[in-house]
C-alpha positions as CSV (number, residue, x, y, z in Angstrom):
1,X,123.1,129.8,167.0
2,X,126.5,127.7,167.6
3,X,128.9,130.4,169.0
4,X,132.5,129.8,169.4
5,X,134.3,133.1,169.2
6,X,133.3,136.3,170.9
7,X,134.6,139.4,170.1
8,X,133.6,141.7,174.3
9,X,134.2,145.6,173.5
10,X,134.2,147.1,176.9
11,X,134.8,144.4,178.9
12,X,135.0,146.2,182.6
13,X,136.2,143.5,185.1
14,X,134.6,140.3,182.7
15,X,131.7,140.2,184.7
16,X,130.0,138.9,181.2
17,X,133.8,138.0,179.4
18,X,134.5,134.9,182.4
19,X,131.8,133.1,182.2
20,X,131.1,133.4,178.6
21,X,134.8,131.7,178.1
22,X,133.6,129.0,180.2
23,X,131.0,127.8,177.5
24,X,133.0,128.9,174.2
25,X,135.8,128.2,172.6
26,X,137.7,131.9,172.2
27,X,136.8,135.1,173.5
28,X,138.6,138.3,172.6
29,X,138.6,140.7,175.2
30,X,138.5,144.7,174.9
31,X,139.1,147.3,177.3
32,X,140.7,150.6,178.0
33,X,140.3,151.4,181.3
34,X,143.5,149.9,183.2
35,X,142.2,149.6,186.5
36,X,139.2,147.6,184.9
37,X,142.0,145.6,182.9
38,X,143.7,144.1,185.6
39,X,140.8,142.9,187.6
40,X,139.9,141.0,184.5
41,X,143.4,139.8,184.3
42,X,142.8,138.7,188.2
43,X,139.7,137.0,186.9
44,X,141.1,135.0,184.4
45,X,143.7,134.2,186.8
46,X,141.1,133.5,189.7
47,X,139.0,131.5,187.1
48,X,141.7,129.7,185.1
49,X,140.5,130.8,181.9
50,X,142.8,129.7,179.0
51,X,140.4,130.9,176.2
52,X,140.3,134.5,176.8
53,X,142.7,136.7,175.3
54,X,142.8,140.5,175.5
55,X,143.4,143.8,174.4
56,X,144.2,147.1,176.2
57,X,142.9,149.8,174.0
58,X,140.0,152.2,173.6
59,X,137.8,150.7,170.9
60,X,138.3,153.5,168.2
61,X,142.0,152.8,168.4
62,X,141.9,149.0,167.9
63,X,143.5,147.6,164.4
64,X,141.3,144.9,163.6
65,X,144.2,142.7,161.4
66,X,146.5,143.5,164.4
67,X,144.8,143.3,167.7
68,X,141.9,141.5,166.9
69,X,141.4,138.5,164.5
70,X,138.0,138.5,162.5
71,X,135.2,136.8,162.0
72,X,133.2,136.4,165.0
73,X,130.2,134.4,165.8
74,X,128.9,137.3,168.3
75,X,130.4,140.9,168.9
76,X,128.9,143.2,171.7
77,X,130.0,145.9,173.7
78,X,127.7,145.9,176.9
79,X,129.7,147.5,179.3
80,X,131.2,150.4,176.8
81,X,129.8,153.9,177.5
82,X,128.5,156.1,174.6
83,X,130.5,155.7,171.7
84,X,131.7,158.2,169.5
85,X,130.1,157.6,166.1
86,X,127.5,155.1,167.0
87,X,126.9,154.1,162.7
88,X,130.8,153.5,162.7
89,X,131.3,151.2,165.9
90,X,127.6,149.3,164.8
91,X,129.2,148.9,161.0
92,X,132.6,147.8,162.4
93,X,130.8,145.1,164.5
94,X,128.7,144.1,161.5
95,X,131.8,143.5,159.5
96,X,133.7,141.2,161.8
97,X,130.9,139.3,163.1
98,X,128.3,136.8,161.8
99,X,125.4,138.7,163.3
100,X,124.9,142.2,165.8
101,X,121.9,142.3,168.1
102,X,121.2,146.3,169.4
């Protein structure tokens, strides 16, 4: 598969987000933790990364036509703790992404 966008829900401090930019050409970062937020932002910084923009909300509040900008190649959510309604967040992936793995 040929990904170029990425779609990170739950980012933490881009431990996956940073070097996933390095090899792609956008990557929409997620995450609603502030402290986690601005080590990412110090990443990006560290790292240079141009590609990588992001979002500080909790994934149930996010308006995909304004925060986020659909479709996506990949969508995961790795570092994001139990979600809420599990069938909602998986079906909210599916729609803005060519393909979800589980």
């Amino acid at each position: 598969m040929d990904i170029k966008r990425a779609l990170d829900i739950g980012v933490g401090p881009g431990s996956l987000t940073v070097p996933l930019a390095g090899r792609i050409v956008h990557v929409i970062a997620v995450e609603p933790a502030e402290g986690m937020m601005e080590v990412l932002k110090q990443n990006i910084e560290t790292y240079g990364m141009e590609n990588i923009d992001w979002v500080y909300k909790d994934r149930e509040a996010i308006d995909i036509e304004d925060d986020i900008f659909p479709l996506y190649d990949i969508v995961f959510a790795s570092y994001s703790p139990g979600m809420k309604d599990i069938r909602a967040s998986i079906q909210k992936m599916v729609d803005y992404s060519a393909w979800v793995r589980i």
